[in-house]
C-alpha distance (Angstrom), angle and dihedral (degrees) to the residues before:
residue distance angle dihedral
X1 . . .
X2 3.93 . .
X3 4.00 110.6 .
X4 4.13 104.3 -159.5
X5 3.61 115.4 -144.5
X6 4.13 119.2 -141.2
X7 3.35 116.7 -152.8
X8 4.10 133.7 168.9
X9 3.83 118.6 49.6
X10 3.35 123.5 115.8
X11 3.90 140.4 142.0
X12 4.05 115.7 -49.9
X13 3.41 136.9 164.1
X14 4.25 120.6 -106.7
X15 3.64 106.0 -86.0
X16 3.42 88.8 32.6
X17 4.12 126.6 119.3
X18 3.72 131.3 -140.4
X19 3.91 130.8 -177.6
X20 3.60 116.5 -132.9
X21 4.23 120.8 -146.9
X22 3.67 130.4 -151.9
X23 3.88 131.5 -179.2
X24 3.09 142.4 148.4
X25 3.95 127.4 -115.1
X26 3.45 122.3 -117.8
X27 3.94 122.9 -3.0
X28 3.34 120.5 -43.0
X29 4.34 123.5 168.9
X30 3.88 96.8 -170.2
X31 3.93 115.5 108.4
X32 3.52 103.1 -134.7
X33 4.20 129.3 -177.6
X34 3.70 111.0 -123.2
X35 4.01 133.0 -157.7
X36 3.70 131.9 179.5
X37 3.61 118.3 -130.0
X38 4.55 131.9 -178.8
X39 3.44 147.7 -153.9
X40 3.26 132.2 -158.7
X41 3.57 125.9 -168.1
X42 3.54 119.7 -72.2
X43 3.44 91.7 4.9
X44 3.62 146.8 91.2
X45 4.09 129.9 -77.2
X46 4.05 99.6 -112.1
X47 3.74 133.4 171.3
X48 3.71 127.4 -83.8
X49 3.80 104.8 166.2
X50 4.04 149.0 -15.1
X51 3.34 131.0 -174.4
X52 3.96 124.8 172.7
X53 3.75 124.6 -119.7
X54 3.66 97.6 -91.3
X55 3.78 93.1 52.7
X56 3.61 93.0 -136.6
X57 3.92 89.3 112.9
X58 3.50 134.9 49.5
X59 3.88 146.4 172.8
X60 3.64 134.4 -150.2
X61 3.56 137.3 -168.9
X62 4.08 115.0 -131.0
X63 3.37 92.4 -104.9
X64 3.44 99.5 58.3
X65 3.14 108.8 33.5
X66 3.82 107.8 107.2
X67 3.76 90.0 27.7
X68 3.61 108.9 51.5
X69 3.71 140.5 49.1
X70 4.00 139.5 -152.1
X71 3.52 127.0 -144.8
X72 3.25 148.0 157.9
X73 4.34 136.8 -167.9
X74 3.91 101.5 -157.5
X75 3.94 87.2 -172.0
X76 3.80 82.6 68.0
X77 3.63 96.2 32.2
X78 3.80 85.5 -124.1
X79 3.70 134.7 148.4
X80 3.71 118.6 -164.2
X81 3.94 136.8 -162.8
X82 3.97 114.5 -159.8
X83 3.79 110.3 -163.0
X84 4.06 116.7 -165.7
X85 4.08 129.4 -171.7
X86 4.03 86.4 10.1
X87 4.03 110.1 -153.8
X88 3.53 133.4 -162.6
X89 3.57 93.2 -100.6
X90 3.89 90.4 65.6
X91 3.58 89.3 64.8
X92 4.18 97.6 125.0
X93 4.16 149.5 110.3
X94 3.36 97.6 -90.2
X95 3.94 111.7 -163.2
X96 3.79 126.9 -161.4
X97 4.23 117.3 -139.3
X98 3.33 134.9 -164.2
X99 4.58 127.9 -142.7
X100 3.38 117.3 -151.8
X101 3.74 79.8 -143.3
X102 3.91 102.4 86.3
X103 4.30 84.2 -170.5
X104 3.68 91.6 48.7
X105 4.20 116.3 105.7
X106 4.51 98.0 -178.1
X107 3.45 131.9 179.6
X108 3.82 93.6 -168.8
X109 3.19 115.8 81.9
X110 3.74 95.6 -145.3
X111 3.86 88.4 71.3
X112 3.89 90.7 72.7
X113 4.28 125.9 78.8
X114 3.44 96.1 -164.1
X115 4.17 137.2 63.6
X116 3.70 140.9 -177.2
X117 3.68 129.4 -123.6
X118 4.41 84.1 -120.1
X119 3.62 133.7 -126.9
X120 3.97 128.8 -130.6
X121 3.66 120.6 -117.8
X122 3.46 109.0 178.9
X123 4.17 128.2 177.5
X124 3.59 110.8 -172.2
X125 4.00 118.9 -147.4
């Protein structure tokens, strides 16, 4: 079992940018591919980003593409989500997730084993 630990959002202003954190407690040697997914309220979880454990391939949902970035620092075992020109539509949970499949880059969210707790971004109007 790996339990992935968000870290990050916060309250900002539209316009604004905040840089989301993802690890996983404890120590864990697997090489896993990671994506970012939200939920806002009232609506469904969907897919913000992917990118596979090398890095070297990524995946972006329309509406972030442009605007947001995926990372990761595998010498920290870290995944990261940078979010630019935040609107009031980004306003979600957004939870980090883990594939056992370090080549795999998925926008479905039933392709990953493992989730984060979340953490709230919110961007008021």
């Amino acid at each position: 079992q790996v339990h992935l630990v968000e870290s990050g959002g916060g309250s900002v202003q539209a316009g604004d940018s905040l840089r989301l954190s993802c690890a996983p407690s404890g120590r864990t040697g697997s090489r896993y591919a990671m994506g970012w997914f939200r939920q806002a309220p009232g609506k469904e979880r969907e897919f913000v980003a992917a990118t596979n454990w090398f890095g070297g391939t990524s995946k972006y949902s329309d509406f972030a593409k442009g605007r947001f970035t995926i990372s990761r620092d595998n010498s920290k075992n870290t995944v990261y989500l940078q979010m630019n020109s935040l609107k009031p539509e980004d306003t979600a949970v957004y939870y980090c997730a883990a594939d056992r499949n370090p080549l795999g880059v998925h926008s479905d969210s039933s392709d990953y084993d493992y989730w984060g707790q979340g953490t709230q971004v919110t961007v008021p109007s």
